[in-house]
C-alpha positions as a printed NumPy array, in Angstrom:
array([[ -93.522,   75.568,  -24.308],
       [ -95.674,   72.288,  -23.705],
       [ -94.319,   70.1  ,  -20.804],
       [ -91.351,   67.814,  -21.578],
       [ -91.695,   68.498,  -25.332],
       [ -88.271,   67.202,  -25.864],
       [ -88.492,   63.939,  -23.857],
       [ -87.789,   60.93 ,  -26.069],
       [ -90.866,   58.78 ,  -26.698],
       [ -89.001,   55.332,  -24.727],
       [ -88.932,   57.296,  -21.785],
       [ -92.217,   58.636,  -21.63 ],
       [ -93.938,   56.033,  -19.557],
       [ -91.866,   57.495,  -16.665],
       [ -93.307,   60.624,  -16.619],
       [ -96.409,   61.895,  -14.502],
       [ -98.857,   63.015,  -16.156],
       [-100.543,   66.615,  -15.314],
       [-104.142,   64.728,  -14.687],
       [-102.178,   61.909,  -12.632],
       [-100.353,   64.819,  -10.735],
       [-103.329,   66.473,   -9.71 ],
       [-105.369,   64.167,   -8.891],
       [-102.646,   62.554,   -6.406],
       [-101.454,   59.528,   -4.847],
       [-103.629,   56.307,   -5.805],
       [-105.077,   57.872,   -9.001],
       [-104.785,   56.371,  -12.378],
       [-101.448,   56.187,  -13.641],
       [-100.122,   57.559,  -10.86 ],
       [ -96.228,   55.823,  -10.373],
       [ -94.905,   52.803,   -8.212],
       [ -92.745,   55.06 ,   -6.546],
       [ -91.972,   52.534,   -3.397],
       [ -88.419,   52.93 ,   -2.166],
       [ -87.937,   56.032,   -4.202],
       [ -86.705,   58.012,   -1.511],
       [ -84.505,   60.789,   -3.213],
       [ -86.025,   63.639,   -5.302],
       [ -84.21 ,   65.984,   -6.952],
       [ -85.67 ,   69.824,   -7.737],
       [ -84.079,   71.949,  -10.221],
       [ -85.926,   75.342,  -10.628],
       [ -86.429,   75.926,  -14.866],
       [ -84.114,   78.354,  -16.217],
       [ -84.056,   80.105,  -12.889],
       [ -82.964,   83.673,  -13.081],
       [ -84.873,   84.59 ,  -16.254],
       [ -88.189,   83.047,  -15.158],
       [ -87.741,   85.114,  -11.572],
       [ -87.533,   88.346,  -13.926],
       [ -90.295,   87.387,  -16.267],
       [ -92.64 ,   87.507,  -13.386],
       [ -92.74 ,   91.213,  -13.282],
       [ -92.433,   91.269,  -17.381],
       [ -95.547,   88.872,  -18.396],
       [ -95.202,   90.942,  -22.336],
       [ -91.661,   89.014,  -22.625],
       [ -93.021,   85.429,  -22.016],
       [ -93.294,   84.504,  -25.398],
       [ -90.293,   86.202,  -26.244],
       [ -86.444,   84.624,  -25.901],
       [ -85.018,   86.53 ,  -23.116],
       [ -81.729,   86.152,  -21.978],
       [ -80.021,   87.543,  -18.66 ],
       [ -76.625,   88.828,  -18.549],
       [ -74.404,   91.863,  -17.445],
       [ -73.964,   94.905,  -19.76 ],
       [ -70.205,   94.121,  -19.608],
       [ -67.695,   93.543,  -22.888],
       [ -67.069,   90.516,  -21.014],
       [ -70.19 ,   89.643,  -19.697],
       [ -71.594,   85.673,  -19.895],
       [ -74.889,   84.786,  -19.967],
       [ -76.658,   83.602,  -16.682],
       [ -79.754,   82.338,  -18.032],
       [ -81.502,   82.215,  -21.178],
       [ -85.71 ,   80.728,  -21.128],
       [ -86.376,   77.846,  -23.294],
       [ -87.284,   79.862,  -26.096],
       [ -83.732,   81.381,  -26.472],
       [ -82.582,   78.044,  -25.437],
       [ -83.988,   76.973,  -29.156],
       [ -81.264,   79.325,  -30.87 ],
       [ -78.315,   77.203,  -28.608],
       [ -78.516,   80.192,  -26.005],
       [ -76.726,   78.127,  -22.771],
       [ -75.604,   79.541,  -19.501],
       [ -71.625,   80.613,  -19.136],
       [ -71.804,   81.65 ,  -23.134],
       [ -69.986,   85.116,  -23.793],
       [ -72.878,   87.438,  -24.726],
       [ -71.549,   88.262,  -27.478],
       [ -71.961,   84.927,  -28.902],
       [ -75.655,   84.564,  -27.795],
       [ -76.608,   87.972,  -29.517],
       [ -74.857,   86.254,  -32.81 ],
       [ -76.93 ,   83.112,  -32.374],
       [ -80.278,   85.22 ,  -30.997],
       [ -80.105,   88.87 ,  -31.789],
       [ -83.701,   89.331,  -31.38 ],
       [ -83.583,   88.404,  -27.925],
       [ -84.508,   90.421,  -24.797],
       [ -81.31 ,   90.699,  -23.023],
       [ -82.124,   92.028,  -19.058],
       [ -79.804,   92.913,  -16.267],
       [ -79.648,   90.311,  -13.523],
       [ -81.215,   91.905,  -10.25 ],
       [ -79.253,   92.16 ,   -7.123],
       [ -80.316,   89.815,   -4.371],
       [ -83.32 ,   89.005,   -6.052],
       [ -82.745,   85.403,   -6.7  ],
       [ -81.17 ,   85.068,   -3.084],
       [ -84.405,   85.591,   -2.24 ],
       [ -86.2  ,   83.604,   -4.014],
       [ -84.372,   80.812,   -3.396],
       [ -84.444,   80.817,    0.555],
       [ -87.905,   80.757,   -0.117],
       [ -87.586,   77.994,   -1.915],
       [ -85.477,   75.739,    0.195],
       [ -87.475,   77.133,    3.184],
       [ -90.486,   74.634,    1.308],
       [ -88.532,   72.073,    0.963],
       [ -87.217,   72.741,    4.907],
       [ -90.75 ,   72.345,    6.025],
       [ -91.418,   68.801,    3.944],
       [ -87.837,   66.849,    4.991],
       [ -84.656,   68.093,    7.255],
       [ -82.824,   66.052,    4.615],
       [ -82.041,   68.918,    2.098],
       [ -78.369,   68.997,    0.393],
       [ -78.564,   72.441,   -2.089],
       [ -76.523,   71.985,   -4.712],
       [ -76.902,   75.824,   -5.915],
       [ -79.579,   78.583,   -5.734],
       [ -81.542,   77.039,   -7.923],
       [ -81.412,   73.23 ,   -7.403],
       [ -81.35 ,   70.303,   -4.578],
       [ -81.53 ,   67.066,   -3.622],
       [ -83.951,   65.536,   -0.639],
       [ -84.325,   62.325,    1.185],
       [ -87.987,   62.044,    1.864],
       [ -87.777,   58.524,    3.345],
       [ -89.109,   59.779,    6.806],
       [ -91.456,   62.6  ,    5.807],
       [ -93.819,   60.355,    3.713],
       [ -96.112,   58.647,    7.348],
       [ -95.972,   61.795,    8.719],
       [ -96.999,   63.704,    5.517],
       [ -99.581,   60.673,    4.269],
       [ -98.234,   60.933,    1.288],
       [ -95.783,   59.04 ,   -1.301],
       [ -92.058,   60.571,   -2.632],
       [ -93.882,   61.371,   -5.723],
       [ -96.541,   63.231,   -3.714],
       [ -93.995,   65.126,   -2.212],
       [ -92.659,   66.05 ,   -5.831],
       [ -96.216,   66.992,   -6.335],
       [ -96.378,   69.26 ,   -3.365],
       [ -92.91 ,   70.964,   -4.08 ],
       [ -94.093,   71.884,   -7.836],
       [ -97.377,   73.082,   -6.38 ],
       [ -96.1  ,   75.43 ,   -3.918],
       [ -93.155,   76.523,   -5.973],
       [ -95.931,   78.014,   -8.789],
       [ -97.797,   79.193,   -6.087],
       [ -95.746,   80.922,   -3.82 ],
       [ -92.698,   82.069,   -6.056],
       [ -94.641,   82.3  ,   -9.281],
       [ -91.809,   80.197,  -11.489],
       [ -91.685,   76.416,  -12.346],
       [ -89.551,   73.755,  -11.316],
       [ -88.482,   69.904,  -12.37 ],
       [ -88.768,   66.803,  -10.344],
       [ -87.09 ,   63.962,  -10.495],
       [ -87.799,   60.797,   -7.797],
       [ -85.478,   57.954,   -8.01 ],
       [ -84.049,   55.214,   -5.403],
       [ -80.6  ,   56.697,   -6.383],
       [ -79.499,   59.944,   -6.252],
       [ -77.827,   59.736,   -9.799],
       [ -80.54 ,   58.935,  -10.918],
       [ -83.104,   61.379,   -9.489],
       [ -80.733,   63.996,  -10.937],
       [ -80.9  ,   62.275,  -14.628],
       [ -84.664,   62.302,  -14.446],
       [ -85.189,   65.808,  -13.417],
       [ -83.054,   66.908,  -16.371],
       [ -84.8  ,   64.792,  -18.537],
       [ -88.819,   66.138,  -17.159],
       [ -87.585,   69.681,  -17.961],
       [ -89.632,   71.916,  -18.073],
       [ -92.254,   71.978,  -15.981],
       [ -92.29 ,   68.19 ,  -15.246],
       [ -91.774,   65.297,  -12.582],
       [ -90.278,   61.664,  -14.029],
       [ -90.602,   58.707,  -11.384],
       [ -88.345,   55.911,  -12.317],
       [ -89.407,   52.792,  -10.133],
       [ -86.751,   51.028,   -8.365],
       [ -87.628,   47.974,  -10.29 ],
       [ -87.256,   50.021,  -13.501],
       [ -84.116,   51.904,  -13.   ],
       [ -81.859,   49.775,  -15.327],
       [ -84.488,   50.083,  -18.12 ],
       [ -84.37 ,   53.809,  -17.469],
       [ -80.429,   53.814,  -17.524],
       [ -79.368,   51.598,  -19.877],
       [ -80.699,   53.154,  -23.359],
       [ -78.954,   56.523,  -21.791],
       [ -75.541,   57.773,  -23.49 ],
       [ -72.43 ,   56.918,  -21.847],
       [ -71.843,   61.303,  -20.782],
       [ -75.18 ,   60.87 ,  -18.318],
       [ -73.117,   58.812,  -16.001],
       [ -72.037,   61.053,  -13.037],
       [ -68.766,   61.86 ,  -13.496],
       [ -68.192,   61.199,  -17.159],
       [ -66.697,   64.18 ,  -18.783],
       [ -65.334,   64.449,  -22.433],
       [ -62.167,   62.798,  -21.691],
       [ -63.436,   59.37 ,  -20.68 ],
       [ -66.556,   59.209,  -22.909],
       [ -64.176,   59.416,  -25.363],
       [ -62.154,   56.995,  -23.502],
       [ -65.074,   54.725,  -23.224],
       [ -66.118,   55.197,  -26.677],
       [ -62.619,   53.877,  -27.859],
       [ -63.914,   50.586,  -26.352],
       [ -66.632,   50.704,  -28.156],
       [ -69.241,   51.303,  -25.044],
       [ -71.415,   54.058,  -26.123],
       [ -74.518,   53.642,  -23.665],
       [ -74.792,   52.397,  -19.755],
       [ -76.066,   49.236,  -20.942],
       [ -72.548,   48.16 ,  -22.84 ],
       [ -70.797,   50.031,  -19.44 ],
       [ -73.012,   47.225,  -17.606],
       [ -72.028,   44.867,  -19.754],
       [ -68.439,   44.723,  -19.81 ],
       [ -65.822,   43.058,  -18.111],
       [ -64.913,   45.222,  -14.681],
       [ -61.351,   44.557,  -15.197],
       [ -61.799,   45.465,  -18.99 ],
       [ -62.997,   48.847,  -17.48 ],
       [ -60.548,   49.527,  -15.146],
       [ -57.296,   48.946,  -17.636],
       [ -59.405,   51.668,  -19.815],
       [ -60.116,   54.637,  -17.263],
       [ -58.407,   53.582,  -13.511],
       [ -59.305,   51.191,  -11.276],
       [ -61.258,   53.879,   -9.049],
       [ -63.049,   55.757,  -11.694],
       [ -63.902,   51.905,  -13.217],
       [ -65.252,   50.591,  -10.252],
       [ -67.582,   54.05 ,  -10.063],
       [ -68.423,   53.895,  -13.321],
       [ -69.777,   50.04 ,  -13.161],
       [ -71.79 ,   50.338,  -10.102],
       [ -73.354,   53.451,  -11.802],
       [ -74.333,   51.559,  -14.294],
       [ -75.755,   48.934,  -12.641],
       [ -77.772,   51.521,  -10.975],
       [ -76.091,   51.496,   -7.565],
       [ -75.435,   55.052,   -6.281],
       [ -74.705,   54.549,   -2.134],
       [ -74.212,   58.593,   -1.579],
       [ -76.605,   59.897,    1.174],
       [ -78.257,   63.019,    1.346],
       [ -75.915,   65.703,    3.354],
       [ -77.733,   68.36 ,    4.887],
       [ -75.507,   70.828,    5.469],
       [ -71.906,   70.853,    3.894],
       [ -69.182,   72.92 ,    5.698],
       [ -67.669,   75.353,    3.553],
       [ -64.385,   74.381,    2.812],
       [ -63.607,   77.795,    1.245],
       [ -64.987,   81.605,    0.468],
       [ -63.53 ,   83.929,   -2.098],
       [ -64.189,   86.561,   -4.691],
       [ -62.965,   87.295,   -7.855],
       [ -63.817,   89.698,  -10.803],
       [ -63.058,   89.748,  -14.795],
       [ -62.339,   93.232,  -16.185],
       [ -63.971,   94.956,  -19.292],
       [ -60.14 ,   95.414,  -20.372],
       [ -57.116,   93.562,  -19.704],
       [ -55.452,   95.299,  -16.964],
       [ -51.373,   95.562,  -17.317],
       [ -51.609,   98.273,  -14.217],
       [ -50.193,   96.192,  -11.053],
       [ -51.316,   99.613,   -8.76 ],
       [ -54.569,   98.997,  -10.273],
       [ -54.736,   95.444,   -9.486],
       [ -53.625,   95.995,   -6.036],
       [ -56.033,   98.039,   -5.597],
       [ -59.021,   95.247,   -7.237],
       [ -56.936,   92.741,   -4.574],
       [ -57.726,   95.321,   -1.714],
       [ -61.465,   95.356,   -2.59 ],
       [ -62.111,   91.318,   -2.934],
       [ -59.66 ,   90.984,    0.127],
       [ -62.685,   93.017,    2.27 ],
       [ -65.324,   91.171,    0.546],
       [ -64.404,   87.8  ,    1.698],
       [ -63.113,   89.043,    4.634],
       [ -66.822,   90.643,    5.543],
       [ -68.072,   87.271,    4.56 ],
       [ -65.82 ,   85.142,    6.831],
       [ -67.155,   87.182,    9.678],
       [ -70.512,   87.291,    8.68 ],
       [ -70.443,   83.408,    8.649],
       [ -68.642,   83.647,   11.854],
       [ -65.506,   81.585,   10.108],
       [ -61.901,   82.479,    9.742],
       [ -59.657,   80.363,    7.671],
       [ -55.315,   80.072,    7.673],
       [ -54.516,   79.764,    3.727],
       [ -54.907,   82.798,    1.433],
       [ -54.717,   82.057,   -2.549],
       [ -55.446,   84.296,   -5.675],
       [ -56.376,   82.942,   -9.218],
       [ -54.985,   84.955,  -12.19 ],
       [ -56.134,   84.862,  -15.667],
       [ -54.033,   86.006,  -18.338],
       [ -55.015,   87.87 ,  -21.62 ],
       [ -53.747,   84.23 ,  -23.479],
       [ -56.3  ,   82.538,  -20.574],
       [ -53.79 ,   80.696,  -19.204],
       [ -54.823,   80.649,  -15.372],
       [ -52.711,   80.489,  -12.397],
       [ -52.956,   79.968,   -8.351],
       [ -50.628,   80.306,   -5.837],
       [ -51.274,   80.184,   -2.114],
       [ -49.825,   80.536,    1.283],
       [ -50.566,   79.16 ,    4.861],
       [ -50.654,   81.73 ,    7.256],
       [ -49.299,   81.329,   11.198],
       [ -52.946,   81.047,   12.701],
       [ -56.236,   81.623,   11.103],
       [ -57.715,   85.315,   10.333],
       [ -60.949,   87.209,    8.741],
       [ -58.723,   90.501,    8.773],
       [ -59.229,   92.056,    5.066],
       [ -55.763,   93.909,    5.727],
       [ -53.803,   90.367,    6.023],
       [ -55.421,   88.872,    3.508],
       [ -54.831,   91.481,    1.416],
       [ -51.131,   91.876,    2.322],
       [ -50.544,   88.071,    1.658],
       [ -52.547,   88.322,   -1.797],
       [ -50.508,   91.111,   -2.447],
       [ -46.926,   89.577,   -2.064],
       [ -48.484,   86.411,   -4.052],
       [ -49.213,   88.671,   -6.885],
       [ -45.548,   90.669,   -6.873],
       [ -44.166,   86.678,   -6.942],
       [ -45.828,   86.112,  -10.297],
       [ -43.43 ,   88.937,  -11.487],
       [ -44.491,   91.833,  -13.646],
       [ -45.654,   92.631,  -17.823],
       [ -48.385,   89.965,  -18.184],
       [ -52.019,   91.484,  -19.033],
       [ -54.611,   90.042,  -16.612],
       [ -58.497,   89.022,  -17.423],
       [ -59.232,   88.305,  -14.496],
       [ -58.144,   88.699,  -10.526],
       [ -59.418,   86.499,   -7.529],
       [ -58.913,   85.892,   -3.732],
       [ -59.79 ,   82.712,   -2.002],
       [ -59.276,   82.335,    2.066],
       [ -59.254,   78.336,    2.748],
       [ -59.138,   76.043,    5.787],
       [ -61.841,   77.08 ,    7.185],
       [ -62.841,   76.956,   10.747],
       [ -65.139,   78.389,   13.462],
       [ -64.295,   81.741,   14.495],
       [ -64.487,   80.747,   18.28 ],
       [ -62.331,   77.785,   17.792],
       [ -60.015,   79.446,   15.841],
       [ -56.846,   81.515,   17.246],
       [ -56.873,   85.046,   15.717],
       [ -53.469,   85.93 ,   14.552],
       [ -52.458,   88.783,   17.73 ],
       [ -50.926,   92.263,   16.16 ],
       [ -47.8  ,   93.958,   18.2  ],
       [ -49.505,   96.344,   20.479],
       [ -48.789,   99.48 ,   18.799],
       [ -49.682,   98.673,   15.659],
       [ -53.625,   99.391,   14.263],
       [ -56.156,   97.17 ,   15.46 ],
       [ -57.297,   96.336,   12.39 ],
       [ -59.89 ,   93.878,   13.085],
       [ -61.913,   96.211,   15.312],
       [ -61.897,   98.591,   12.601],
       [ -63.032,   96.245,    9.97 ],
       [ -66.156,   94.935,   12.371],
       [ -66.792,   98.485,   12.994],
       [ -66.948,   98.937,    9.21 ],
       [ -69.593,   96.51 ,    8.783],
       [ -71.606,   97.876,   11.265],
       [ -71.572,  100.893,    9.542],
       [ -72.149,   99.237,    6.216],
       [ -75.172,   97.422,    7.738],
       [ -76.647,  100.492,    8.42 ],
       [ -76.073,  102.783,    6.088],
       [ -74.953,  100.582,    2.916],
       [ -72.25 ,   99.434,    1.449],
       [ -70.068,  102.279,    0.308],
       [ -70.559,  103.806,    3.957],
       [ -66.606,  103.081,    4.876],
       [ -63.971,  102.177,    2.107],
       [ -60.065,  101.881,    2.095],
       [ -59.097,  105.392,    1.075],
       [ -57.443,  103.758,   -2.   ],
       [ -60.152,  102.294,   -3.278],
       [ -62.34 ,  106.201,   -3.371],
       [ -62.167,  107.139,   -7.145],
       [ -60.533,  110.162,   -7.62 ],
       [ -63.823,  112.819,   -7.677],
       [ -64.503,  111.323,   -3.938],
       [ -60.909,  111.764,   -2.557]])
């Protein structure tokens, strides 16, 4: 697919050209990008161009990635299958119906972990100022990289796309912006394989012709709510009385939504977020009635995030599980423990006893367990066992010593074996 095929033709003059691009800063038509300090990089349809870089036949093919599962969703889909309405989080199921001819691949373990520490690991070296957003997508503050780099934010964009192709053999999407908003909006809109500048002296002309749903935090409920008042782009958002706004949507979400719209976005770039939380959950192939069995699935995502907490070096003091019901009617309970722990056999117990509360009969989709309030493990007081009963913390951190060495299924619960290894 040709670069930003799709971008509408009033928006055009904000995109870089591939002759401006390469021939850098101070060329012709390169872009007033003064006081564009954010950028934001969004790798193009991430998981399926990682795979296609081993499988060069399928490149002019729709390919799709997703699990083999009844159940499965899609996790990416390239632009070509993207033309049949392939998206990411659709059931299978309904991709194959809208794209049977695709090539549907399995997703490759830890593969795009890797890929994507590379990728921040660029970005590292250009600006400390790196907030990831996923695997596949972040925003930077370049504002004190450009002296030191001799270059301009869009250079930067420049030298992030370069080195991505190079070095990772995929493409990725720029957008620099003196807003973060913004930057985000343009790097959707350069896809693929493109970088938009929007000037600071520009960014209302880039906003305002916009939809009312590309304003951060609009979902379905108030663009509809907005559309009732007859705003259906930024510019009538801009244009209308605040206090109109606000007796529409809340004074807090009006206030957001009219400095959006006059292009103010005052969020800095946060380098490292603490994790407020760390859990695992799994959807079966068949509704499970089988409270044993789930149990047993509770056990198994209990030592997951447990192995996690204390590979982060983190322990937190509420436990909470997510059920999903056959109907998909979703539920979470939780409970505070007396200090904090990364012991899979207390989380487990607790997830346990929250599961027996939710009472008994109900098929379940889907299972999950979620450890919150996080802290530091050094800061944190471990929850102390009666002397004689098992240490069960030593034996889980001599577990994952032995799974570090010699793989994951080196040490299991005993009721998690499957009956032919008992």
């Amino acid at each position: 697919m040709g670069r930003n095929a799709g971008l509408p033709a009033d928006f055009a003059r904000f995109k870089v050209t591939a002759a401006a691009e390469a021939a850098g800063p101070g060329a012709p038509g390169w872009p007033e990008d003064d006081g564009c300090a954010f950028l934001h990089v969004d790798m193009d349809a991430f998981f399926a161009a990682v795979e296609l870089r081993t499988r060069p036949e399928l490149v002019h093919r729709p390919v799709v990635i997703a699990g083999a599962g009844p159940r499965s969703v899609v996790l990416s889909a390239n632009y070509i299958a993207r033309r049949y309405g392939v998206r990411s989080a659709m059931p299978v199921g309904a991709a194959k119906r809208l794209c049977p001819q695709a090539v549907y691949l399995p997703p490759t373990r830890g593969l795009y972990s890797e890929v994507s520490a590379g990728v921040m690991a660029i970005f590292a070296e250009l600006t400390p100022l790196v907030e990831p957003l996923s695997l596949d997508e972040a925003f930077l503050d370049v504002s004190g990289a450009l002296k030191r780099l001799n270059t301009t934010p869009a250079g930067i964009g420049a030298i992030i796309r370069r080195r991505v192709a190079e070095e990772h053999g995929i493409t990725c999407s720029v957008g620099v912006a003196g807003a973060k908003f913004i930057a985000k909006l343009a790097s959707g809109m350069s896809k693929p394989d493109g970088m938009i500048v929007v000037p600071v002296a520009q960014a209302l002309d880039f906003l305002h012709p916009l939809p009312v749903s590309a304003l951060w935090g609009v979902g379905k409920r108030t663009e509809e709510q907005l559309r009732r008042l007859g705003l259906a782009t930024i510019a009538d958002v801009a244009n209308v009385p605040p206090a109109r706004l606000r007796r529409a949507v809340g004074n807090a979400v009006g206030d957001h939504l009219y400095a959006l719209a006059h292009g103010r976005d005052n969020r800095a770039v946060v380098p490292e977020s603490a994790e407020k939380s760390l859990g695992a959950e799994v959807t079966f192939d068949v509704d499970e009635y089988d409270r044993a069995k789930l149990a047993r699935e509770l056990l198994r995502l209990s030592e997951r995030v447990a192995a996690s907490l204390r590979g982060r070096g983190l322990r937190g003091r509420t436990v909470s599980i997510k059920v999903r019901f056959a109907d998909f009617k979703t539920v979470t309970r939780a409970r505070t423990l007396l200090s904090a722990t990364d012991v899979a056999h207390l989380i487990h117990a607790t997830a346990v006893t929250l599961l027996t509360e939710l009472g008994q009969g109900a098929a379940v989709r889907l299972i999950g367990v979620r450890v919150e309030g996080l802290e530091d493990a050094d800061s944190a007081e471990q929850l102390t066992f009666e002397t004689d009963a098992p240490r069960w913390r030593d034996a889980e951190v001599a577990a994952d010593v032995a799974r570090s060495k010699f793989g994951s299924a080196a040490v299991r619960p005993a009721s998690l074996l499957s009956s032919h290894e008992e």
